[in-house]
C-alpha positions in Angstrom: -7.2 -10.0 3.3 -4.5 -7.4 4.2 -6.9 -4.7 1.9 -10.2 -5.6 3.6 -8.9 -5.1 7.0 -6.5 -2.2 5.9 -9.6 -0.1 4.1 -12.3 -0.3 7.1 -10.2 -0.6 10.1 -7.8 2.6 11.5 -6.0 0.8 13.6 -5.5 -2.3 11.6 -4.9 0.5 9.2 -1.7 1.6 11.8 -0.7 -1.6 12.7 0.5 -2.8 9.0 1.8 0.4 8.9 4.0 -0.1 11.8 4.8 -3.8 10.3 6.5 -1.8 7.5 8.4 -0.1 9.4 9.7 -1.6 11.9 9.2 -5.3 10.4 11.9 -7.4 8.8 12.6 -7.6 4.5 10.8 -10.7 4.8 7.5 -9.2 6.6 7.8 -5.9 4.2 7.8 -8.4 0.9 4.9 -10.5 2.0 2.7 -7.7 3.0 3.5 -6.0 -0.4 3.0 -9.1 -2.2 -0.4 -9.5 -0.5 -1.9 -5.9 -1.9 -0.8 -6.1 -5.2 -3.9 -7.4 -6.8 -5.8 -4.3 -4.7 -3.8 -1.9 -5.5 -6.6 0.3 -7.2 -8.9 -0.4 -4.1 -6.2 0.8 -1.6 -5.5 3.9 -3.5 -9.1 5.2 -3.4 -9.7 4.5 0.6 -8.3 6.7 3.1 -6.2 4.2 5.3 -5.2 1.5 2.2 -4.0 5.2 0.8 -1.5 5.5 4.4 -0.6 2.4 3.7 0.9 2.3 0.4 2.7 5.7 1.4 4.1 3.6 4.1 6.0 1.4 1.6 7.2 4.4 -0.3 8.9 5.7 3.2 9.7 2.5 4.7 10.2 -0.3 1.8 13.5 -0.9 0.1 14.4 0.3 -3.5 13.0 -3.0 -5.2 10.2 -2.4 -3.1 9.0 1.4 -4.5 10.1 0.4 -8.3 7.4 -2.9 -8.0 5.1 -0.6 -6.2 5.4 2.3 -8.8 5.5 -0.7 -12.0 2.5 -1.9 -10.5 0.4 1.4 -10.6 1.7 2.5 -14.0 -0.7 -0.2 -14.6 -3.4 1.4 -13.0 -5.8 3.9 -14.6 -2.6 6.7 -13.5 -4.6 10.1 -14.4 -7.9 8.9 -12.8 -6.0 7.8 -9.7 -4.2 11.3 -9.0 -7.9 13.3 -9.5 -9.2 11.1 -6.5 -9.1 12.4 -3.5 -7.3 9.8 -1.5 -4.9 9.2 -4.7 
């Protein structure tokens, strides 16, 4: 759901984007937990893109290393030569 909204809305888009940063550990984890199985989708649209760089700035250590264990997973060299990757 959260990658449906996120990839065709801005301001949806924005709004998760503020959730991570100003929303509690508990907000952060279910929102990251909720675009893990779109991970590859997210990377390759322009606002899923914002959000995952909004975990990076705004989610805590365990946070990034799941993030960053989940897209080793991921097709790595094909993501970086996309232009929202």
């Amino acid at each position: 759901m959260i990658c449906e909204v996120a990839c065709v809305d801005d301001g949806a888009a924005r709004f998760i984007q503020k959730r991570l940063r100003l929303g509690t550990i508990e907000e952060k984890n279910l929102g990251l937990s909720a675009i893990f199985g779109d991970l590859d989708v997210l990377w390759r649209n322009q606002h899923g893109s914002f959000l995952l760089q909004g975990i990076f700035e705004f989610g805590s250590n365990q946070m990034r290393k799941d993030l960053i264990d989940a897209i080793y997973d991921l097709d790595v060299v094909e993501l970086c030569m996309h232009v929202h990757g």
